[in-house]
VEXDREN-2710 file (C-alpha; in Angstrom, 1 decimal):
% VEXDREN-2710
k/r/px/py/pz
1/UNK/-33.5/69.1/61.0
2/UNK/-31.3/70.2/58.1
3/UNK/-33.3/73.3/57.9
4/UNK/-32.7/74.5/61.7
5/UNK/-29.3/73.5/61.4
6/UNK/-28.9/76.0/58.5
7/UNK/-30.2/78.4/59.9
8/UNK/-28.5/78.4/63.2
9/UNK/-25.1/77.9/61.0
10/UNK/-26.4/81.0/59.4
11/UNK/-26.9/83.8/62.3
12/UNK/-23.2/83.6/63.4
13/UNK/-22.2/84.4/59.6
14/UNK/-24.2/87.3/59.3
15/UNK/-23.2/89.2/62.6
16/UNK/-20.2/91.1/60.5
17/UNK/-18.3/93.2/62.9
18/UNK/-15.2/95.3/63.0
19/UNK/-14.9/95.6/67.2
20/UNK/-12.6/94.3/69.1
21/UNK/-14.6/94.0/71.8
22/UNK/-17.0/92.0/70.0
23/UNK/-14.2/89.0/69.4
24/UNK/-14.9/88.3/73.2
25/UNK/-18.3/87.5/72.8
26/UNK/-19.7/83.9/72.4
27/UNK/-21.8/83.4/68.8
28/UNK/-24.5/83.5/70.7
29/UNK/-24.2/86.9/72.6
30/UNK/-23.0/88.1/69.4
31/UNK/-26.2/87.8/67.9
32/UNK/-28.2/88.9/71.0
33/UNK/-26.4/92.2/71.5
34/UNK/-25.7/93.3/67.5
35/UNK/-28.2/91.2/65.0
36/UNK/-32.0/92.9/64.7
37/UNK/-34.3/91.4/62.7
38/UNK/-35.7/93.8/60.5
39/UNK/-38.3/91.7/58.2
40/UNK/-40.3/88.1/58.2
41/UNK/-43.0/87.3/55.7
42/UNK/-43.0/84.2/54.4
43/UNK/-43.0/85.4/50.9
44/UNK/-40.7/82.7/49.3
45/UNK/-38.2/83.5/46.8
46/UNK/-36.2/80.7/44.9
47/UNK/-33.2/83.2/44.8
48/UNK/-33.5/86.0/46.6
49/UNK/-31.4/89.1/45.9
50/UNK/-31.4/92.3/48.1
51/UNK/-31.9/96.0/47.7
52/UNK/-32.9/99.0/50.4
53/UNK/-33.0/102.5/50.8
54/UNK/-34.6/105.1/53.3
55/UNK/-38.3/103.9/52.9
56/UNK/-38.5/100.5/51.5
57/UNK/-36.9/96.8/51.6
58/UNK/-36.9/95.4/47.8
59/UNK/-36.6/91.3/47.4
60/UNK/-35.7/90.4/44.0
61/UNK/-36.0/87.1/42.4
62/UNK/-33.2/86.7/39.9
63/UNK/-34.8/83.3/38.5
64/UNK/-38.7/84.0/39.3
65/UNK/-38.3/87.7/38.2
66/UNK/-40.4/88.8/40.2
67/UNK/-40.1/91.9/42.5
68/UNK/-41.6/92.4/46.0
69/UNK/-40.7/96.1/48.1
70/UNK/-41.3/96.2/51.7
71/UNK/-42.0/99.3/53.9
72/UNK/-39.2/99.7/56.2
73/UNK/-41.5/101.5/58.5
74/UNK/-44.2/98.6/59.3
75/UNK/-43.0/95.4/57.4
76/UNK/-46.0/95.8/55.1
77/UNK/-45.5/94.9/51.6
78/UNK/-47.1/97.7/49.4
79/UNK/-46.3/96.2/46.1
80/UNK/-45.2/93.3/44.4
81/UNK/-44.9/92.9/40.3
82/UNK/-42.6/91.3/37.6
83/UNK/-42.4/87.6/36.4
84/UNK/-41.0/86.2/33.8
85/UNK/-41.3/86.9/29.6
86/UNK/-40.3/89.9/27.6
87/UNK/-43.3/91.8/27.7
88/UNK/-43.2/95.3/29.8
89/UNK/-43.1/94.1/33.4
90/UNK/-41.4/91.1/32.2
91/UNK/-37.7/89.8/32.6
92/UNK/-35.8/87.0/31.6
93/UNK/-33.8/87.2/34.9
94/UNK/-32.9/90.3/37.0
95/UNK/-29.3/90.9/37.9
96/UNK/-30.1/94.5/39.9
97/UNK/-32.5/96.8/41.3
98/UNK/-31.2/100.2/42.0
99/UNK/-33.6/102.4/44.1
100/UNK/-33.0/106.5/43.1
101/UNK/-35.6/108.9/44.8
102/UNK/-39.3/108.0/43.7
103/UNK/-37.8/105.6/40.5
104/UNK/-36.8/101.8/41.1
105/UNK/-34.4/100.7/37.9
106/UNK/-34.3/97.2/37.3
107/UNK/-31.6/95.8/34.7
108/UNK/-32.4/92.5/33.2
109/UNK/-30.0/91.6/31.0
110/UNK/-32.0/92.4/27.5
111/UNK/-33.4/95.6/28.9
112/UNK/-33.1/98.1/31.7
113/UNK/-36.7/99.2/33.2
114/UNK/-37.6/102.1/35.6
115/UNK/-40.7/101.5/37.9
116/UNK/-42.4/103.9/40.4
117/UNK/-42.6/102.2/43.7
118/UNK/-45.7/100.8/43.8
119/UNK/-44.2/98.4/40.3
120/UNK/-46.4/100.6/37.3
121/UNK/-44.0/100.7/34.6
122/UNK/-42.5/104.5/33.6
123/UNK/-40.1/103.1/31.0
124/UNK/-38.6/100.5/29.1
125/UNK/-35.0/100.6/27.4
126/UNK/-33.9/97.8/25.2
127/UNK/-30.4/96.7/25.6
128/UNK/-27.6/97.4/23.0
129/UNK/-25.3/95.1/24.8
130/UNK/-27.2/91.9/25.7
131/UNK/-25.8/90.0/29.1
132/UNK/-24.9/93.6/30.4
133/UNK/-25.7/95.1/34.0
134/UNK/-27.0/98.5/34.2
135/UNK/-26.6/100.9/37.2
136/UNK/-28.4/104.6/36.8
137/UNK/-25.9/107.2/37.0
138/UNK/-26.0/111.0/36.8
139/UNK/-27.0/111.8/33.2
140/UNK/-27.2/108.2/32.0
141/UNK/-25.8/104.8/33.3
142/UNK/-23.0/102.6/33.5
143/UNK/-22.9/99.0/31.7
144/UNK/-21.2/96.0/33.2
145/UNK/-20.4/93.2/30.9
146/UNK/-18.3/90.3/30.3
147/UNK/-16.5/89.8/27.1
148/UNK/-14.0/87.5/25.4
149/UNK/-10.7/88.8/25.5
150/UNK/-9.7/90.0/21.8
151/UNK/-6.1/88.7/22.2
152/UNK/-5.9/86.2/24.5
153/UNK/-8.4/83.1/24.0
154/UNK/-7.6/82.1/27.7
155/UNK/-8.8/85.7/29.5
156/UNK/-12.3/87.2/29.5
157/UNK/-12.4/90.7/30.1
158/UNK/-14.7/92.5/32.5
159/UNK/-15.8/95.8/30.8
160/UNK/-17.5/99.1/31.5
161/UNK/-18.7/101.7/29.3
162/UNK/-20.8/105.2/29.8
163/UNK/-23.9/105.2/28.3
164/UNK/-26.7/108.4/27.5
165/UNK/-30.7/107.8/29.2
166/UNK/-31.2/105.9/26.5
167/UNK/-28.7/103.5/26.4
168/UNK/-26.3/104.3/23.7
169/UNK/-22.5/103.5/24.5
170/UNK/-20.6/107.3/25.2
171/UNK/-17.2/106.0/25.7
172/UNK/-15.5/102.8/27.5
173/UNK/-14.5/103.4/31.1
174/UNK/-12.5/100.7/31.9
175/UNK/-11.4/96.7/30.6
176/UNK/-9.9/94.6/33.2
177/UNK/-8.8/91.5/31.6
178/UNK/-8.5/88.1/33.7
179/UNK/-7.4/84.5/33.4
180/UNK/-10.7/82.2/32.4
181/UNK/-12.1/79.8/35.0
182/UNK/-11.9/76.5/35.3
183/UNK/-15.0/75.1/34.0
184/UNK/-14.7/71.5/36.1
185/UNK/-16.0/68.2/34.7
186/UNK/-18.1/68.9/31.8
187/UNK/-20.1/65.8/33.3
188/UNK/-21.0/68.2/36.8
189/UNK/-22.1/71.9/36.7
190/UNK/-18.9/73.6/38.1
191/UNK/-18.8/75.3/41.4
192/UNK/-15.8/77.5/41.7
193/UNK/-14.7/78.1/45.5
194/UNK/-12.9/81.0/46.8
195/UNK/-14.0/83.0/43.7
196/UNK/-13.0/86.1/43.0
197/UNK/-14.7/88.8/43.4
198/UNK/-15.1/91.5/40.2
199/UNK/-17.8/93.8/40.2
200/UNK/-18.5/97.7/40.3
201/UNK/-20.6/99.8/42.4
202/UNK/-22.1/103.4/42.0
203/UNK/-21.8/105.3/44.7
204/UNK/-22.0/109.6/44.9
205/UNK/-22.1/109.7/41.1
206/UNK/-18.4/107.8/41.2
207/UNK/-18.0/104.7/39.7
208/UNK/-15.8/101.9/41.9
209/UNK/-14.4/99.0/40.6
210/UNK/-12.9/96.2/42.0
211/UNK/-11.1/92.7/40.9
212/UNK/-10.0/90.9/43.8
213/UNK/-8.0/88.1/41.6
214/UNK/-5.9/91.6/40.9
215/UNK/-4.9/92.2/44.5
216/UNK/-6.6/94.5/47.1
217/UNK/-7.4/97.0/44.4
218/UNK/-10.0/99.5/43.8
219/UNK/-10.6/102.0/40.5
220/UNK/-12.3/105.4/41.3
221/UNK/-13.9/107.3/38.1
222/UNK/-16.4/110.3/38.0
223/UNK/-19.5/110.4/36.6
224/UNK/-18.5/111.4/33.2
225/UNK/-16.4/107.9/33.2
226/UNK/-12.6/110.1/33.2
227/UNK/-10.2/107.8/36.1
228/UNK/-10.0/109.4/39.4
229/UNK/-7.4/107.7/41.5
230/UNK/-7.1/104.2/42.5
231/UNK/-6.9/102.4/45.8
232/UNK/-4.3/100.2/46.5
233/UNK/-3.1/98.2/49.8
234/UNK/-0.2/95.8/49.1
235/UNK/-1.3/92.2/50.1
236/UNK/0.6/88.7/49.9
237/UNK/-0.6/86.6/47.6
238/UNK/-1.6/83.6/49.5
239/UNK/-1.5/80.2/47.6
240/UNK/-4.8/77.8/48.0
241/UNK/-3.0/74.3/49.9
242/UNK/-4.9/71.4/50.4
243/UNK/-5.4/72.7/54.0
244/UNK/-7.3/75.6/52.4
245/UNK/-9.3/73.0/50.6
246/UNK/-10.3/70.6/53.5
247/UNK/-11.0/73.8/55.4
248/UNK/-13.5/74.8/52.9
249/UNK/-14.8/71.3/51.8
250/UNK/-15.8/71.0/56.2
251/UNK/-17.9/74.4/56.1
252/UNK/-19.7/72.8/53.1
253/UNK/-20.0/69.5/55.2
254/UNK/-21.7/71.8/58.0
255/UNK/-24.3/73.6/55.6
256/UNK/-25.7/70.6/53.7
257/UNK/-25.9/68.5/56.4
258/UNK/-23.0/66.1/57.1
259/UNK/-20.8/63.6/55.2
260/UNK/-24.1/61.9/53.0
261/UNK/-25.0/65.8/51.8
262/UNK/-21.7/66.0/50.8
263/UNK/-21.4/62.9/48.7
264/UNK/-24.9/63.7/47.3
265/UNK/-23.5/67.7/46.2
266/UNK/-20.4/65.9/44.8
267/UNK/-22.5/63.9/42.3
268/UNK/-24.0/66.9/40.5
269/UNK/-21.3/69.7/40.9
270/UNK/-17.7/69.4/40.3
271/UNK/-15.8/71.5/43.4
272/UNK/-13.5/73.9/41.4
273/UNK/-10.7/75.3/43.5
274/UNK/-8.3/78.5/42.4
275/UNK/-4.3/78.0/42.6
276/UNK/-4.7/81.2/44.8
277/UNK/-6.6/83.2/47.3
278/UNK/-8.2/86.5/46.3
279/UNK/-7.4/89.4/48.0
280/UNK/-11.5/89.9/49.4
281/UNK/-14.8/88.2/48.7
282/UNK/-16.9/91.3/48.8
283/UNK/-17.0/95.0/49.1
284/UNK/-19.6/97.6/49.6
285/UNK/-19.2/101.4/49.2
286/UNK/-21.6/103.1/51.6
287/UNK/-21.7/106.0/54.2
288/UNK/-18.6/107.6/52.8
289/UNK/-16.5/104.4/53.2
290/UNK/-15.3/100.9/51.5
291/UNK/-15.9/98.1/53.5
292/UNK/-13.4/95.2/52.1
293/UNK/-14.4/91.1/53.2
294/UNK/-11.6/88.8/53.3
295/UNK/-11.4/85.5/53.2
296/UNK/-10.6/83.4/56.5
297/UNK/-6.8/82.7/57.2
298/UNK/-5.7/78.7/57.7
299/UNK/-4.8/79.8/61.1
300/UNK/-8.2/81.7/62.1
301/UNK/-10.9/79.2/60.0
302/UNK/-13.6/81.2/61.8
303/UNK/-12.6/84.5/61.3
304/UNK/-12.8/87.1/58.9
305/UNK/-10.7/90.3/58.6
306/UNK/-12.7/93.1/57.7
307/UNK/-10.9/96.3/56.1
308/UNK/-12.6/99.7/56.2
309/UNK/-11.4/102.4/54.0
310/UNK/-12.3/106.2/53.5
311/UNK/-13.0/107.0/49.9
312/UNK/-9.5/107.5/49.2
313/UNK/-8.3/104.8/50.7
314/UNK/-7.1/105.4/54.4
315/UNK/-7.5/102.6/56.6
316/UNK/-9.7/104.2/59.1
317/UNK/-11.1/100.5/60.7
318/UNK/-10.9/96.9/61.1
319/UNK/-11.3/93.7/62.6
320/UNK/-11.3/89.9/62.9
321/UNK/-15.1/88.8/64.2
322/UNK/-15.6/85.1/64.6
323/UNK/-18.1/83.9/62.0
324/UNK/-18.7/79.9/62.1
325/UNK/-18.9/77.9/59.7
326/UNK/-20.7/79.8/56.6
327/UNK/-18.0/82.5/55.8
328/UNK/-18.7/82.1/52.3
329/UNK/-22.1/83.6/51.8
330/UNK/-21.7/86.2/51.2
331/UNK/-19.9/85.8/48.4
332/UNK/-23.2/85.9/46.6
333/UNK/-22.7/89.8/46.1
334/UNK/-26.2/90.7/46.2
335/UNK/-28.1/88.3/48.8
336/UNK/-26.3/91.1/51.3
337/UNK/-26.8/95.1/51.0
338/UNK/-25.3/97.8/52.8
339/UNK/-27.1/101.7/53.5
340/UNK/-26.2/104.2/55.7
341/UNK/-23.2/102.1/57.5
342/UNK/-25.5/98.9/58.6
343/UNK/-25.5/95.6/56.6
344/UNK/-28.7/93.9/55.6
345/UNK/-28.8/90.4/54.3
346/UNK/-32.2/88.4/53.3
347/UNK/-32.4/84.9/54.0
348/UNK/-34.8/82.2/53.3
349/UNK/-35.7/78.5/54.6
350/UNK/-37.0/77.2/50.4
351/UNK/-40.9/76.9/50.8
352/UNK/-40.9/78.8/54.0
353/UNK/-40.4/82.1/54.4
354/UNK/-37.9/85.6/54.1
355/UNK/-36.3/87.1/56.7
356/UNK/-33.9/90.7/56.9
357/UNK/-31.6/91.3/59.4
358/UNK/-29.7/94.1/60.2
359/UNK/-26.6/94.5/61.4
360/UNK/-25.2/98.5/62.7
361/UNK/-21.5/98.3/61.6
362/UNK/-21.8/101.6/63.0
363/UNK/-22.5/100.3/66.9
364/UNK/-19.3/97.6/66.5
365/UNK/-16.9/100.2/65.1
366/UNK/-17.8/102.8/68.2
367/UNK/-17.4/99.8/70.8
368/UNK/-13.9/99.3/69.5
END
């Protein structure tokens, strides 16, 4: 029961929409009209991450390291590789995959590999930067990493730096420093709600960056790291009440099952909450555009404001679709995937199968 409860909690959240028209549309018609499934196998994945591109579905394991890639054409897997060690092929956990013509990178914290796309192994960089995120980029690649601020023992700083095809740093691109965490009772493993969202994505050889704890904010440099322009929308900064916290405490309630999953969560994780709201959950730069997900307002639990921006910024779209009751899952940044203006995200029932479904932002936008 708890599984087909999940999943119809599930198929609401993933129909993301910016229409109008769509708002008028019962969950259920939502997902008949919009939401294609794309992919079933029942592969299973104990953490399944998400990548795609013209030809190919790829479903990453970010604990099980291994990697499976699906033909988009036929739903046929064609190959499947990885698991875990540090031997070639091997990963101690995988953090991306970044498809690029015939080559699939994979960054692994220790190491960045590059795979042909039937898994045999082409290369094999060892990292300079343990805990770093690689993303292939022109003449080289980008790094992600977080580090202890040098002044402040109560900020971390998320960095970025250039790096040549083999790895060694160029220059630095960009430090954004930000307030540490709570870390919860060091009795419970913490589980931060409403958590900000810092990441950066490649996208046309540009490098975007965003920190949502920083306001609705986004940092544009070129391939050669040198700053563009940034994005900025002015946004109120929204303090997290105690109605924010019951809101988000009865979605929880909803996905594992009622009061007695609840109590059972509660003894193992420690519910961390932030003294305010970031400005968005996710983003995606895709199609020539930057698609910004907010959080739900008090007054609109169910809803969602999307923002879409043109590369510089120009509001050019958005909307309020209702969502249900899972509006936070996407906050796990890489369970969803955007390409060519429609969302994908890969879900699973644990033991029993992977799905993709496929939502055309595209369709919603023109039915405004």
């Amino acid at each position: 029961m708890k599984t087909k409860r999940f999943f119809y909690f599930l198929l609401p959240f993933i129909c993301l929409v910016t229409s109008l028209q769509a708002k008028d549309l019962s969950p259920q018609e939502f997902v008949t009209k919009y939401l294609k499934n794309v992919l079933k196998t029942a592969d299973t994945f104990s953490s399944p991450k998400l990548a795609v591109d013209d030809t190919n579905f790829y479903i990453y394991d970010f604990k099980e390291c291994k990697i499976n890639i699906y033909s988009r054409k036929n739903g046929q897997k064609t190959a499947s590789f990885g698991s875990k060690g540090s031997g070639v092929g091997q990963f101690e956990y995988i953090d991306a995959v970044s498809p690029s013509k015939d080559t699939l990178f994979v960054s692994s914290r220790k190491k960045m590999s590059a795979f042909s796309l039937n898994g045999n192994p082409i290369k094999e960089l060892l990292s300079k930067d343990p805990l770093s995120v690689y993303f292939p980029i022109e003449n080289g690649f980008i790094s992600e990493r977080s580090e202890y601020s040098p002044t402040d023992k109560n900020k971390n700083v998320m960095a970025y730096y250039l790096l040549d095809k083999e790895l060694n740093r160029i220059k630095v691109i960009l430090k954004n420093e930000y307030k540490q965490e709570p870390t919860g009772n060091n009795k419970k493993d913490p589980w931060l709600l409403y958590r900000p969202c810092r990441k950066g994505i490649v996208y046309d050889n540009k490098l975007f960056v965003g920190s949502s704890d920083q306001g609705l904010v986004f940092q544009v440099f070129d391939q050669q790291g040198k700053k563009l322009y940034d994005i900025k929308r002015d946004e109120p900064k929204i303090k997290f009440t105690d109605e924010y916290k019951n809101l988000v405490f009865k979605k929880i309630k909803a996905l594992v099952g009622g009061e007695a999953g609840f109590k059972s969560l509660q003894e193992t994780r420690d519910l961390v909450t932030p003294d305010y709201i970031p400005a968005y959950f996710n983003f995606f730069v895709d199609d020539g555009k930057i698609w910004v997900f907010k959080f739900a307002s008090i007054n609109e639990p169910d809803k969602i404001e999307i923002l879409v921006f043109d590369l510089k910024g120009k509001l050019i779209a958005s909307g309020k679709p209702p969502l249900g009751e899972l509006s936070f899952r996407l906050e796990e940044k890489s369970m969803s995937f955007m390409y060519k203006g429609k969302l994908y995200i890969v879900f699973f029932t644990q033991g029993k199968g992977t799905a993709i479904n496929e939502v055309d932002l595209f369709s919603f936008l023109n039915n405004k």
